[in-house]
N, CA and C atoms of all chains as a GROMACS GRO file, in nm:
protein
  552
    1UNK      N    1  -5.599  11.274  -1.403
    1UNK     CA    2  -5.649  11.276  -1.267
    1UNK      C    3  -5.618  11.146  -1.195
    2UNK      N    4  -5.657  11.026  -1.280
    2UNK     CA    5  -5.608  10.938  -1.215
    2UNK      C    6  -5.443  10.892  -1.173
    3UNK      N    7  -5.384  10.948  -1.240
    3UNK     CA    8  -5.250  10.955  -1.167
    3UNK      C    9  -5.183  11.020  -1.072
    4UNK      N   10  -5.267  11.129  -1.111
    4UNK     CA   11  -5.245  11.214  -0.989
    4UNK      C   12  -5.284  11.140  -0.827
    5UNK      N   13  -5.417  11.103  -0.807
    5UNK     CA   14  -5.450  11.052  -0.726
    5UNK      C   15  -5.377  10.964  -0.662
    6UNK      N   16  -5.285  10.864  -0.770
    6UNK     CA   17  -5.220  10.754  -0.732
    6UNK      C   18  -5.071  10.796  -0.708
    7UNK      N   19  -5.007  10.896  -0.732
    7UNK     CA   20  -4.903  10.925  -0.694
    7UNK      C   21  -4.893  10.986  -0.523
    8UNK      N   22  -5.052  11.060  -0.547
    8UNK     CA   23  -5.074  11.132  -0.428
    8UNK      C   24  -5.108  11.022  -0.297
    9UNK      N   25  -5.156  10.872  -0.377
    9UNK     CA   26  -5.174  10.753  -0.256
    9UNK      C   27  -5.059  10.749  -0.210
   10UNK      N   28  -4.964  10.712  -0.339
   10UNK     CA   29  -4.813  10.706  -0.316
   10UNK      C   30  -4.744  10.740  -0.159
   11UNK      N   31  -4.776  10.907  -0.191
   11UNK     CA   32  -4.722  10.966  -0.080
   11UNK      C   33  -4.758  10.973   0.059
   12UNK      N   34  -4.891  10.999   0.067
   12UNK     CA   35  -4.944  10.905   0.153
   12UNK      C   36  -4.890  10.819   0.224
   13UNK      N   37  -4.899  10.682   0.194
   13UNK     CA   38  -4.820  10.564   0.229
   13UNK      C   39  -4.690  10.541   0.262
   14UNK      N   40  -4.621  10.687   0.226
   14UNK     CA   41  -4.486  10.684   0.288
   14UNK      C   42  -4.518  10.760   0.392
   15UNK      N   43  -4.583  10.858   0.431
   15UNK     CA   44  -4.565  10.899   0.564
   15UNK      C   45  -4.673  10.791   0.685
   16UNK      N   46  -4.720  10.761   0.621
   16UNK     CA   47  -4.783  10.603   0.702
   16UNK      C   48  -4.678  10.553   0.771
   17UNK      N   49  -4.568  10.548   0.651
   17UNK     CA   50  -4.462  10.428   0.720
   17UNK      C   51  -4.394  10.504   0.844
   18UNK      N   52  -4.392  10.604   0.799
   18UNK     CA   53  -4.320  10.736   0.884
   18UNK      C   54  -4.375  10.722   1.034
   19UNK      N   55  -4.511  10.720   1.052
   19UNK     CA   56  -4.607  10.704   1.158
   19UNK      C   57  -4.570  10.550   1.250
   20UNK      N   58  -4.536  10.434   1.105
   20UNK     CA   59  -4.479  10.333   1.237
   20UNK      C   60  -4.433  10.312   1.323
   21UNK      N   61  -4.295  10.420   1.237
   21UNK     CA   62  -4.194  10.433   1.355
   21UNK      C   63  -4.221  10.485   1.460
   22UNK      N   64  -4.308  10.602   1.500
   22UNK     CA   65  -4.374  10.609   1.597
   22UNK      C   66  -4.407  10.528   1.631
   23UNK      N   67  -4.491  10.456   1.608
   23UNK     CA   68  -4.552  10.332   1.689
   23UNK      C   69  -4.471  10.264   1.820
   24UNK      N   70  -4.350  10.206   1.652
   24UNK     CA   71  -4.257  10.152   1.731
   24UNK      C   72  -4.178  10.231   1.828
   25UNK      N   73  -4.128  10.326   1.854
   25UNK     CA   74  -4.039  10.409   1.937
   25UNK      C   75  -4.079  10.467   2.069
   26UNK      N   76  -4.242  10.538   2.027
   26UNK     CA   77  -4.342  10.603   2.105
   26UNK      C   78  -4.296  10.548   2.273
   27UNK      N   79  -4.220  10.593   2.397
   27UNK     CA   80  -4.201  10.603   2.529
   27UNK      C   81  -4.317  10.500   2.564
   28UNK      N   82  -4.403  10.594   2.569
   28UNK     CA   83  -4.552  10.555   2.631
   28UNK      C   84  -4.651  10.550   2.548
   29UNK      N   85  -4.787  10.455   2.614
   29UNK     CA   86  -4.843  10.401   2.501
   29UNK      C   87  -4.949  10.495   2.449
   30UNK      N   88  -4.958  10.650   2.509
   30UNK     CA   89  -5.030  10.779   2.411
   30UNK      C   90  -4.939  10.788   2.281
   31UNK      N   91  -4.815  10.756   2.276
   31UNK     CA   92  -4.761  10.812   2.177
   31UNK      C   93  -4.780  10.678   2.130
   32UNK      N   94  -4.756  10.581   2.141
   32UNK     CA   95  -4.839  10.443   2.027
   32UNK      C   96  -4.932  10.503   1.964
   33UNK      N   97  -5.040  10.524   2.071
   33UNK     CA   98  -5.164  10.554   2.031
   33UNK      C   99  -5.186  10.691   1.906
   34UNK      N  100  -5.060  10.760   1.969
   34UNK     CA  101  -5.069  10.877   1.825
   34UNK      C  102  -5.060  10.819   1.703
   35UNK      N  103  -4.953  10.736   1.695
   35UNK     CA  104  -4.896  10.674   1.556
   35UNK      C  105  -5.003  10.589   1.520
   36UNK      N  106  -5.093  10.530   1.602
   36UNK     CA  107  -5.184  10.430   1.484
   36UNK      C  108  -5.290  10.587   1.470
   37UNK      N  109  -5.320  10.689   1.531
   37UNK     CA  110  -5.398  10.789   1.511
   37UNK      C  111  -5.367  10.846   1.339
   38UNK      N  112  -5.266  10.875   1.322
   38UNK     CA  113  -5.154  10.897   1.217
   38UNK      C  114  -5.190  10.803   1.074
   39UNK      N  115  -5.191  10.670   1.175
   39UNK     CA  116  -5.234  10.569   0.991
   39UNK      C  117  -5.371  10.527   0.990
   40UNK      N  118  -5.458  10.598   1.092
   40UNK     CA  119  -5.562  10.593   1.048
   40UNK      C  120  -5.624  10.728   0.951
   41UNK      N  121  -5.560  10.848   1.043
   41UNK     CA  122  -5.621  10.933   0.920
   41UNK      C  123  -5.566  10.914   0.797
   42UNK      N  124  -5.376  10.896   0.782
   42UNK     CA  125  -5.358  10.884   0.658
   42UNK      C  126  -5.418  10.748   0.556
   43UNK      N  127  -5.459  10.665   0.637
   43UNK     CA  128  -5.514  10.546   0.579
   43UNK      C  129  -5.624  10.668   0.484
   44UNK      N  130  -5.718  10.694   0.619
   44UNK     CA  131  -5.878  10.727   0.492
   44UNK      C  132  -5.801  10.837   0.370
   45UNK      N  133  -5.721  10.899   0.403
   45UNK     CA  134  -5.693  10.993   0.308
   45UNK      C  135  -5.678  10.944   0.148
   46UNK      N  136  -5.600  10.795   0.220
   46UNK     CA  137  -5.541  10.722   0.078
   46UNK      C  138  -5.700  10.638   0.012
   47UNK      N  139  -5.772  10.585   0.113
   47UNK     CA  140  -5.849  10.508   0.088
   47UNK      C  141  -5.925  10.625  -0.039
   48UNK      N  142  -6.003  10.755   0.011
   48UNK     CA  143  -6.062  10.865  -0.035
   48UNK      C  144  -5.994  10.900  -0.190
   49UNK      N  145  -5.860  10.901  -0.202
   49UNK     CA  146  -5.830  10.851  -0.328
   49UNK      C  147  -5.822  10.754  -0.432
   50UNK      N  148  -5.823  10.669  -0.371
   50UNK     CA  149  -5.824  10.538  -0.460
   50UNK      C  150  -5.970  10.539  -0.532
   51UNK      N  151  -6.109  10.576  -0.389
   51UNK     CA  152  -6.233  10.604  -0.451
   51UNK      C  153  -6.225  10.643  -0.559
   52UNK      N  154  -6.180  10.764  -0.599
   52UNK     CA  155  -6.172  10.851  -0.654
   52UNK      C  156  -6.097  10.757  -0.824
   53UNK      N  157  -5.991  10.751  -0.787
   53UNK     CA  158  -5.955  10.677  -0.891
   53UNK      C  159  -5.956  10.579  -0.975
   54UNK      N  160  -6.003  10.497  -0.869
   54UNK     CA  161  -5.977  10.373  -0.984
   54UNK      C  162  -6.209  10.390  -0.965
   55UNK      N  163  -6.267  10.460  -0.940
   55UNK     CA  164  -6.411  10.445  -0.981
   55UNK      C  165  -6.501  10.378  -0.887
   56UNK      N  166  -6.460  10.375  -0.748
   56UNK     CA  167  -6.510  10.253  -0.668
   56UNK      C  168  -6.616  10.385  -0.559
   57UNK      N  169  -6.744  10.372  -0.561
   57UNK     CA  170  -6.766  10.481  -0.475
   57UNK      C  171  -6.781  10.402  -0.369
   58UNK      N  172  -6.765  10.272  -0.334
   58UNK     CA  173  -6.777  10.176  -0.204
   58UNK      C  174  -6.649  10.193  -0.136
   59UNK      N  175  -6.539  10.253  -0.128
   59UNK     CA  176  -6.454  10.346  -0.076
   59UNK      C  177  -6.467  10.409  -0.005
   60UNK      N  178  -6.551  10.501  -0.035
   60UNK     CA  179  -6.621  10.628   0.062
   60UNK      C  180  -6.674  10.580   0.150
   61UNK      N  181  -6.731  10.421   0.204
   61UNK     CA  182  -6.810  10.419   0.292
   61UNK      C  183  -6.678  10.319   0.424
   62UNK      N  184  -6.567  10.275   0.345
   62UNK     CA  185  -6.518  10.194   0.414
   62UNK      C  186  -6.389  10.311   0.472
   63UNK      N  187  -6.411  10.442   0.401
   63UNK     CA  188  -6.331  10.555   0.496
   63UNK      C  189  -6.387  10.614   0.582
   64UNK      N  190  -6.554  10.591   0.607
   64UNK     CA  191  -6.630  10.651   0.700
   64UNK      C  192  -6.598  10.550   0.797
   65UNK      N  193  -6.587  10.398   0.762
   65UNK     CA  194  -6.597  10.317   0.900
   65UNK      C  195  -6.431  10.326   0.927
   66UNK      N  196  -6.389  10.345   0.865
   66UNK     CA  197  -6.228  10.369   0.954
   66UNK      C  198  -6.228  10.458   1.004
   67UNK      N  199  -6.286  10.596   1.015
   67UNK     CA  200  -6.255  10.731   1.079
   67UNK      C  201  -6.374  10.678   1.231
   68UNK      N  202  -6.475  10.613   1.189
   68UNK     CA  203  -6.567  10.576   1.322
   68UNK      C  204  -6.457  10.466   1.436
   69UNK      N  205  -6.395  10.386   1.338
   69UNK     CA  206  -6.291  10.308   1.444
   69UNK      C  207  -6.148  10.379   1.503
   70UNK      N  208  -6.084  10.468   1.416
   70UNK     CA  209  -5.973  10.582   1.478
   70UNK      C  210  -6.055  10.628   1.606
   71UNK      N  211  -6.166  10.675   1.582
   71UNK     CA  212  -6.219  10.775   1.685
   71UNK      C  213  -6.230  10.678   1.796
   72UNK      N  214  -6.278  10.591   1.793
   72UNK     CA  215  -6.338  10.460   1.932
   72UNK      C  216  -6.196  10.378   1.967
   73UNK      N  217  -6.078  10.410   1.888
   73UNK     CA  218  -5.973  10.347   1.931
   73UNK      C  219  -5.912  10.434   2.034
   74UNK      N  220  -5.880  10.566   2.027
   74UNK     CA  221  -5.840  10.666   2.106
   74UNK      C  222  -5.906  10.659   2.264
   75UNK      N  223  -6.040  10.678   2.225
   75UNK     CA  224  -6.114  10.672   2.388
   75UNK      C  225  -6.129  10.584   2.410
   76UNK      N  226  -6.074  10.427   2.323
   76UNK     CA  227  -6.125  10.282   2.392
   76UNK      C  228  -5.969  10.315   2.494
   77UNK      N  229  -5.846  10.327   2.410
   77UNK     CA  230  -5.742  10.305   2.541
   77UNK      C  231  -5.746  10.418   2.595
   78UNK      N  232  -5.781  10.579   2.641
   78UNK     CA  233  -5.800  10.656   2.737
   78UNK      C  234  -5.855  10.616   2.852
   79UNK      N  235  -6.026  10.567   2.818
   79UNK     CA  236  -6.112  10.514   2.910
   79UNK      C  237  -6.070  10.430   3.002
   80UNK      N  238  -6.043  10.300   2.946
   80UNK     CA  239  -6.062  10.137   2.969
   80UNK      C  240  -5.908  10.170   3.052
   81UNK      N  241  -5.808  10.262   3.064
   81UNK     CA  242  -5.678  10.232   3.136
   81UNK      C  243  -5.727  10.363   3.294
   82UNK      N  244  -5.825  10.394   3.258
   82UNK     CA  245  -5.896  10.532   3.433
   82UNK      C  246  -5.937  10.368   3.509
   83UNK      N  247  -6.024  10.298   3.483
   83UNK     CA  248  -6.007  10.193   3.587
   83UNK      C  249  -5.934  10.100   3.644
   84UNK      N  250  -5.796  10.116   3.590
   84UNK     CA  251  -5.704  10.042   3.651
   84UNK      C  252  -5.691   9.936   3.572
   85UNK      N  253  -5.660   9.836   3.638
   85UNK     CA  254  -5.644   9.672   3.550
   85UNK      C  255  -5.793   9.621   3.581
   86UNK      N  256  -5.856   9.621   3.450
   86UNK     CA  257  -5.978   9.528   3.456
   86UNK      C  258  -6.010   9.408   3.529
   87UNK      N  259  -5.434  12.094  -1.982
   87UNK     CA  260  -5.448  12.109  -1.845
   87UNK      C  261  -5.571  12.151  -1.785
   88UNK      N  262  -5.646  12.071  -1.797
   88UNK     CA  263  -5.805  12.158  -1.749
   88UNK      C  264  -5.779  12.242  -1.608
   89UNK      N  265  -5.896  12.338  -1.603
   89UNK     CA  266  -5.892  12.410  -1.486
   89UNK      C  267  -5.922  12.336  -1.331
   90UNK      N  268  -5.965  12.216  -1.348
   90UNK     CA  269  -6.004  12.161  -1.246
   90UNK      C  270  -5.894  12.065  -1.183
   91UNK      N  271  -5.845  11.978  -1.337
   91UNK     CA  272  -5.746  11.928  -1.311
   91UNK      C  273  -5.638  12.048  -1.226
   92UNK      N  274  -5.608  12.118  -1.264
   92UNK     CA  275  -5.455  12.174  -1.236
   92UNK      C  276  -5.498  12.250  -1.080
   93UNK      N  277  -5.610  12.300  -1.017
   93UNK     CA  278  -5.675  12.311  -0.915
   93UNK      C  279  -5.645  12.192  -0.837
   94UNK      N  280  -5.690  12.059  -0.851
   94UNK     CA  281  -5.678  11.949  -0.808
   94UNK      C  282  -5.533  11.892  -0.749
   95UNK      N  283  -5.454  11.921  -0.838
   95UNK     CA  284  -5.340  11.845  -0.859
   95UNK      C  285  -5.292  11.994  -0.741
   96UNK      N  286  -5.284  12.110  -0.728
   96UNK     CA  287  -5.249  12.192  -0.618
   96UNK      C  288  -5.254  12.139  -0.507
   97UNK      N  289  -5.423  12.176  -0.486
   97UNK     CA  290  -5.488  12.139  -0.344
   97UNK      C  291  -5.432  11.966  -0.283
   98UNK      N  292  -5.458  11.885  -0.377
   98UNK     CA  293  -5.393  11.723  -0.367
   98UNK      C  294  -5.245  11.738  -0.316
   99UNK      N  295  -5.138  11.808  -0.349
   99UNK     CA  296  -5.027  11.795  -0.356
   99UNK      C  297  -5.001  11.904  -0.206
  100UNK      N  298  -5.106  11.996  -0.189
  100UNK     CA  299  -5.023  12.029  -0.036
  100UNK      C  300  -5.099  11.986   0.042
  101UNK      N  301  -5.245  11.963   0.045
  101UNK     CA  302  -5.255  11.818   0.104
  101UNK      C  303  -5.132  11.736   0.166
  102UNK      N  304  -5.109  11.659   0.088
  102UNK     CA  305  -5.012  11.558   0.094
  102UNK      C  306  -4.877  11.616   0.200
  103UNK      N  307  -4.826  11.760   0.127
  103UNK     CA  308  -4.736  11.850   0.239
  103UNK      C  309  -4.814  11.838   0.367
  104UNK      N  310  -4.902  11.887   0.431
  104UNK     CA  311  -4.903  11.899   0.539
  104UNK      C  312  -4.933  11.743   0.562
  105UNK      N  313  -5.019  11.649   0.538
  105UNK     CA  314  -4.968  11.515   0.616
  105UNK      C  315  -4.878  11.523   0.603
  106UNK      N  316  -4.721  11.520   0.536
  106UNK     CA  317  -4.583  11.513   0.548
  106UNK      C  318  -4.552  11.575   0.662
  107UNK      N  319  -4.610  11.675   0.698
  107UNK     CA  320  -4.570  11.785   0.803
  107UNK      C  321  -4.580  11.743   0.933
  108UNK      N  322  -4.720  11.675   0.925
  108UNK     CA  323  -4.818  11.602   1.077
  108UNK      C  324  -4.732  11.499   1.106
  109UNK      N  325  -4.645  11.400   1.039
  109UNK     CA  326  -4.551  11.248   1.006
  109UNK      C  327  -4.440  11.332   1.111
  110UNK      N  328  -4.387  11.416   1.030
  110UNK     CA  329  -4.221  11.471   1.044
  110UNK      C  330  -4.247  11.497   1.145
  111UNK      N  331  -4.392  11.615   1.190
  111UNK     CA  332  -4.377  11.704   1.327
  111UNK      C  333  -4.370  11.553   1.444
  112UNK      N  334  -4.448  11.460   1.426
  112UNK     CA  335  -4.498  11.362   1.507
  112UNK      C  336  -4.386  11.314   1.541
  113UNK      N  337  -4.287  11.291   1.434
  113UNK     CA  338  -4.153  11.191   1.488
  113UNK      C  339  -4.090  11.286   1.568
  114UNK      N  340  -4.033  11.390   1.504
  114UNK     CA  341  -3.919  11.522   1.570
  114UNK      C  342  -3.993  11.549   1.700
  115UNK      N  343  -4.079  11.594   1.699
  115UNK     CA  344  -4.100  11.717   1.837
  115UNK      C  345  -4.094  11.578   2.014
  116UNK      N  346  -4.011  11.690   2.066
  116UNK     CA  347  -4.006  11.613   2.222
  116UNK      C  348  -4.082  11.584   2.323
  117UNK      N  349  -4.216  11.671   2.329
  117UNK     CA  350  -4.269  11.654   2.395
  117UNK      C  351  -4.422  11.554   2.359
  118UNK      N  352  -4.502  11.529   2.454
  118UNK     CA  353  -4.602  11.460   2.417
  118UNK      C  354  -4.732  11.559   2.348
  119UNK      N  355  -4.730  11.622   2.440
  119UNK     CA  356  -4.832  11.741   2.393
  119UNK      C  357  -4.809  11.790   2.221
  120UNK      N  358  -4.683  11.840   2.223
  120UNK     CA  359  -4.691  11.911   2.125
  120UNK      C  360  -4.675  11.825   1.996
  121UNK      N  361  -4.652  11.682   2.000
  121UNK     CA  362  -4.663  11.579   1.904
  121UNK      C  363  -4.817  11.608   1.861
  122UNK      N  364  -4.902  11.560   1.991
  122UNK     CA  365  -5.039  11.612   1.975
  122UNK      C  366  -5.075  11.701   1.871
  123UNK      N  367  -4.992  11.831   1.897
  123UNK     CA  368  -5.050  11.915   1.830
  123UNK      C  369  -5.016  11.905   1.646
  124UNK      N  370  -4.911  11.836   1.657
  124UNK     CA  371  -4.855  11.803   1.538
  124UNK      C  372  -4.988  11.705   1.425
  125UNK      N  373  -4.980  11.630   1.513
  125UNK     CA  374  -5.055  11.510   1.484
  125UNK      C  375  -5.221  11.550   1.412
  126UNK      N  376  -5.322  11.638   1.535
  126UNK     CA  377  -5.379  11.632   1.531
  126UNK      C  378  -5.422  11.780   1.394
  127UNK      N  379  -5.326  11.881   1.440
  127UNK     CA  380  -5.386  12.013   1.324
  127UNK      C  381  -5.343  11.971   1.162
  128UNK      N  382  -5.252  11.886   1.142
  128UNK     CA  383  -5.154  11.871   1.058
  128UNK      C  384  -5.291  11.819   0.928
  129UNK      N  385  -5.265  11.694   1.023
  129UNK     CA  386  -5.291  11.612   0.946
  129UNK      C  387  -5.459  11.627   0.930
  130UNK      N  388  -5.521  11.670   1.016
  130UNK     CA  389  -5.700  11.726   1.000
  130UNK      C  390  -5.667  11.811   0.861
  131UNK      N  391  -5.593  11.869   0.850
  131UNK     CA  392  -5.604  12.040   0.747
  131UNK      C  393  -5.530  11.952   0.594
  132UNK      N  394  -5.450  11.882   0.623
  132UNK     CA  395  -5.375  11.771   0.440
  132UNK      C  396  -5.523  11.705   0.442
  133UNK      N  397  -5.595  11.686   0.548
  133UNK     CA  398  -5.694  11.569   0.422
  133UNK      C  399  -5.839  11.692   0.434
  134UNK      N  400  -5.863  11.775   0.493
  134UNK     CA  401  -5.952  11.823   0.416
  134UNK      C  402  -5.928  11.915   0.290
  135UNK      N  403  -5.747  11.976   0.316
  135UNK     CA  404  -5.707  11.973   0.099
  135UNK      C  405  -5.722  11.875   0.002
  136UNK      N  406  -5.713  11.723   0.075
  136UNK     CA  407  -5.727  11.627  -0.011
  136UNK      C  408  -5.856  11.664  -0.064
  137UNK      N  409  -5.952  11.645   0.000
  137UNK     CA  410  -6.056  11.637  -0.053
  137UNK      C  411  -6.170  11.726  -0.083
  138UNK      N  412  -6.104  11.860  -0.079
  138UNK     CA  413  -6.118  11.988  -0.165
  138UNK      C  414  -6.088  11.954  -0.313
  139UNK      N  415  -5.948  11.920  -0.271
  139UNK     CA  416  -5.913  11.803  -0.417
  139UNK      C  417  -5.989  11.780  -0.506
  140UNK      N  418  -6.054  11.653  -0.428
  140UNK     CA  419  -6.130  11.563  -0.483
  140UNK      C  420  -6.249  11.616  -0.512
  141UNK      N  421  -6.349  11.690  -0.455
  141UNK     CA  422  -6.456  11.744  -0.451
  141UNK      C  423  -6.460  11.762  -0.677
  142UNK      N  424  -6.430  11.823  -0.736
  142UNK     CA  425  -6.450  11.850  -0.881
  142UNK      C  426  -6.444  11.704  -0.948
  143UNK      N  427  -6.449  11.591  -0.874
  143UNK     CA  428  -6.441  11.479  -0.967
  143UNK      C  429  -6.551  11.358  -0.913
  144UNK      N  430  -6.576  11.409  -0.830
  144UNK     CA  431  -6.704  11.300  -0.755
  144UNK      C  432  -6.793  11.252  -0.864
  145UNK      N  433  -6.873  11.162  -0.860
  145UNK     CA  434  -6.926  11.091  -0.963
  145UNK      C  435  -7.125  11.192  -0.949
  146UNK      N  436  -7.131  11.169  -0.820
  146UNK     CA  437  -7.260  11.259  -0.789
  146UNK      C  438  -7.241  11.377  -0.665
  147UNK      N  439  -7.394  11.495  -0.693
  147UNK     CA  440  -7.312  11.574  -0.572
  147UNK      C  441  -7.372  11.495  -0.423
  148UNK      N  442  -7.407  11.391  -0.427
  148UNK     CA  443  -7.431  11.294  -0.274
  148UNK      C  444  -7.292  11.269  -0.225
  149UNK      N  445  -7.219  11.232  -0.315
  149UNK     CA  446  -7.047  11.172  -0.313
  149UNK      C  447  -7.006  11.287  -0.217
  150UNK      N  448  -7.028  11.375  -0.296
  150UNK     CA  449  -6.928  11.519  -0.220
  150UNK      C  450  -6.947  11.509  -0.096
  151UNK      N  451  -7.089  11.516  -0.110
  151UNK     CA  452  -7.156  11.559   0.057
  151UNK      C  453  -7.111  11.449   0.145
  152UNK      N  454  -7.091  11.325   0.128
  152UNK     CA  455  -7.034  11.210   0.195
  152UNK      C  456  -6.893  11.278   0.205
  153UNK      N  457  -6.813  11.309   0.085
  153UNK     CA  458  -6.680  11.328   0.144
  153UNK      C  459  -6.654  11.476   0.247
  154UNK      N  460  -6.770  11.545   0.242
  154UNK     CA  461  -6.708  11.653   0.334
  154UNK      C  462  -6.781  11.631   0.472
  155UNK      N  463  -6.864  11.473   0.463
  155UNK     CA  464  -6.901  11.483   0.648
  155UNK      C  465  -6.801  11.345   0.687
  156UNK      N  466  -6.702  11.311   0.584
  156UNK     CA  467  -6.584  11.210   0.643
  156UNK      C  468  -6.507  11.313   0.665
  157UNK      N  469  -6.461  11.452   0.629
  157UNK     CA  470  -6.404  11.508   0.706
  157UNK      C  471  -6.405  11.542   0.827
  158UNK      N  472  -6.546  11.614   0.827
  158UNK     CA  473  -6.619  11.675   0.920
  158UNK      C  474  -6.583  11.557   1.120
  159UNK      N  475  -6.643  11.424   1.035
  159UNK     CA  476  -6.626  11.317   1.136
  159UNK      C  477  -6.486  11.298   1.176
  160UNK      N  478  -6.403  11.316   1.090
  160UNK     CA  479  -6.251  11.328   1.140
  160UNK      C  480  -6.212  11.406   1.186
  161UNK      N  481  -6.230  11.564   1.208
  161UNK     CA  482  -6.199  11.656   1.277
  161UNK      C  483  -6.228  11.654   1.433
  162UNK      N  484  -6.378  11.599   1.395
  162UNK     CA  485  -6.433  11.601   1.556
  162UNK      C  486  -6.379  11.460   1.617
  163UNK      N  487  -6.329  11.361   1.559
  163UNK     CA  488  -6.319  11.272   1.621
  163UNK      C  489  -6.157  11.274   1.634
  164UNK      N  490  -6.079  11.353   1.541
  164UNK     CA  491  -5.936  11.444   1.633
  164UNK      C  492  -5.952  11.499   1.727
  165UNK      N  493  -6.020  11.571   1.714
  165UNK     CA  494  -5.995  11.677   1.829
  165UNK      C  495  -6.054  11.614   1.986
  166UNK      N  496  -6.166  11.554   2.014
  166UNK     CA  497  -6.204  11.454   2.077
  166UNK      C  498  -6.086  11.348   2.157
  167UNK      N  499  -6.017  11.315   2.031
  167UNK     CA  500  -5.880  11.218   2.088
  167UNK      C  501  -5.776  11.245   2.139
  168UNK      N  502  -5.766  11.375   2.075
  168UNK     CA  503  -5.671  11.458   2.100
  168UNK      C  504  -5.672  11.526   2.243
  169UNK      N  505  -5.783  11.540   2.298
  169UNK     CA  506  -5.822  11.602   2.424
  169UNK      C  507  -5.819  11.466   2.499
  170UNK      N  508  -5.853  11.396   2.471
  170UNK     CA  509  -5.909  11.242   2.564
  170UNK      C  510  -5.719  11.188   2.616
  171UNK      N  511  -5.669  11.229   2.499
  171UNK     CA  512  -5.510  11.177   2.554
  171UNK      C  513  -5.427  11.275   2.632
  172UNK      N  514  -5.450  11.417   2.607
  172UNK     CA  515  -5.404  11.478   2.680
  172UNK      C  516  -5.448  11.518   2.829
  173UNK      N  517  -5.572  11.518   2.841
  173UNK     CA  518  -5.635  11.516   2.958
  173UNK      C  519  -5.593  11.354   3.049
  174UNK      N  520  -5.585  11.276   2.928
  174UNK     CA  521  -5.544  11.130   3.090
  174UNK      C  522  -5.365  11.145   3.106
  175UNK      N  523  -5.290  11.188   3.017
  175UNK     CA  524  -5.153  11.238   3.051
  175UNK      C  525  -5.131  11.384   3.125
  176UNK      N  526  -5.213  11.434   3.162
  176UNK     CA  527  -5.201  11.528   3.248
  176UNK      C  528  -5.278  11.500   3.353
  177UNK      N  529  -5.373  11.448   3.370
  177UNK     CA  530  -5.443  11.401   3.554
  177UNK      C  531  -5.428  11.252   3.553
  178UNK      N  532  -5.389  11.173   3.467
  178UNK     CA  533  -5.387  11.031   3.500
  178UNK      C  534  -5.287  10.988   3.595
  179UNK      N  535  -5.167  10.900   3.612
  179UNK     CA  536  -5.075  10.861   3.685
  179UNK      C  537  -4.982  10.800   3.648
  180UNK      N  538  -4.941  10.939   3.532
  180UNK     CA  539  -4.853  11.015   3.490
  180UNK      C  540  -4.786  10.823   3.443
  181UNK      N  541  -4.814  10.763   3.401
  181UNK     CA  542  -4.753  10.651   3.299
  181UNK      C  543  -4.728  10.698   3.157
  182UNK      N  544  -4.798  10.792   3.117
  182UNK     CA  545  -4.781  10.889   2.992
  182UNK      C  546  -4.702  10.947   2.966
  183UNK      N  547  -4.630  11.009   3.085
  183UNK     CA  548  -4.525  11.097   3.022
  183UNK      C  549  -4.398  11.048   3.118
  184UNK      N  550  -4.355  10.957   3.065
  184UNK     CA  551  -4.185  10.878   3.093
  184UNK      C  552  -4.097  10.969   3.049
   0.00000   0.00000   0.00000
């Protein structure tokens, strides 16, 4: 099981990288914003395994606060760019 | 090969396919929207296989229940983002879609 998990981080982490390039390429900055959307879920995905694997259940709580910051990153730049330049 | 294991190692492994899917669709597709859609169904549906996955190996059943409301919180907080970006690229002023 535990290898499994870690092969499965593995993979993971390559489509992370996959997501940079978005980052980097993304026109406009929604499509930035997709690509860090991208390594945040795949982040917890990987994080949720590692829990799992290597025995750490303090994992689980630092994939809850990354999915609370993905979410507040999205509507921080939606919001904060409707009023114009601050 | 236990039954849980080889269950696991399924669900884990297309998991992993569809994030591959949500990555690929995200880079390839042309438009903004439908990246969106890439982005957001793809990759919601690989990690709650992940952790269907995972569910048979949790240490307690509290664990579980934590891992299926980090899903839960990720779905809604996709779909949420997912609307929040498409709604300011369709009535905003159009800096979104170059």
């Amino acid at each position: 099981m535990k290898t499994l998990a870690l092969i499965a981080a593995l993979a993971l982490l390559a489509s992370m990288s996959l997501g940079l390039i978005q980052v980097l390429r993304g026109p406009s900055a929604a499509d930035r914003m997709m690509g860090v959307q991208l390594l945040g879920t795949n982040g917890i995905g990987v994080l949720l395994l590692l829990a799992i694997a290597l025995g750490l259940p303090a994992l689980l709580d630092v994939a809850l606060i990354f999915a609370l910051l993905a979410a507040v990153a999205a509507a921080a730049l939606t919001r904060r760019r409707l009023q114009g330049p601050p | 090969m236990s039954l849980a294991l080889a269950f696991s190692t399924l669900t884990i492994l297309l998991g992993c396919g569809f994030f591959a899917a949500g990555s690929i669709g995200l880079l390839r597709l042309p438009d903004l929207f439908s990246r969106l859609h890439a982005l957001t169904k793809a990759d919601n549906l690989g990690l709650g296989l992940v952790i269907i996955g995972l569910l048979p190996w949790v240490d307690s059943p509290w664990q579980g229940l934590k891992l299926v409301l980090i899903w839960l919180l990720v779905l809604l907080a996709g779909a949420t983002g997912a609307h929040l970006v498409a709604k300011r690229a369709l009535r905003g002023d159009g800096e979104d879609l170059k």
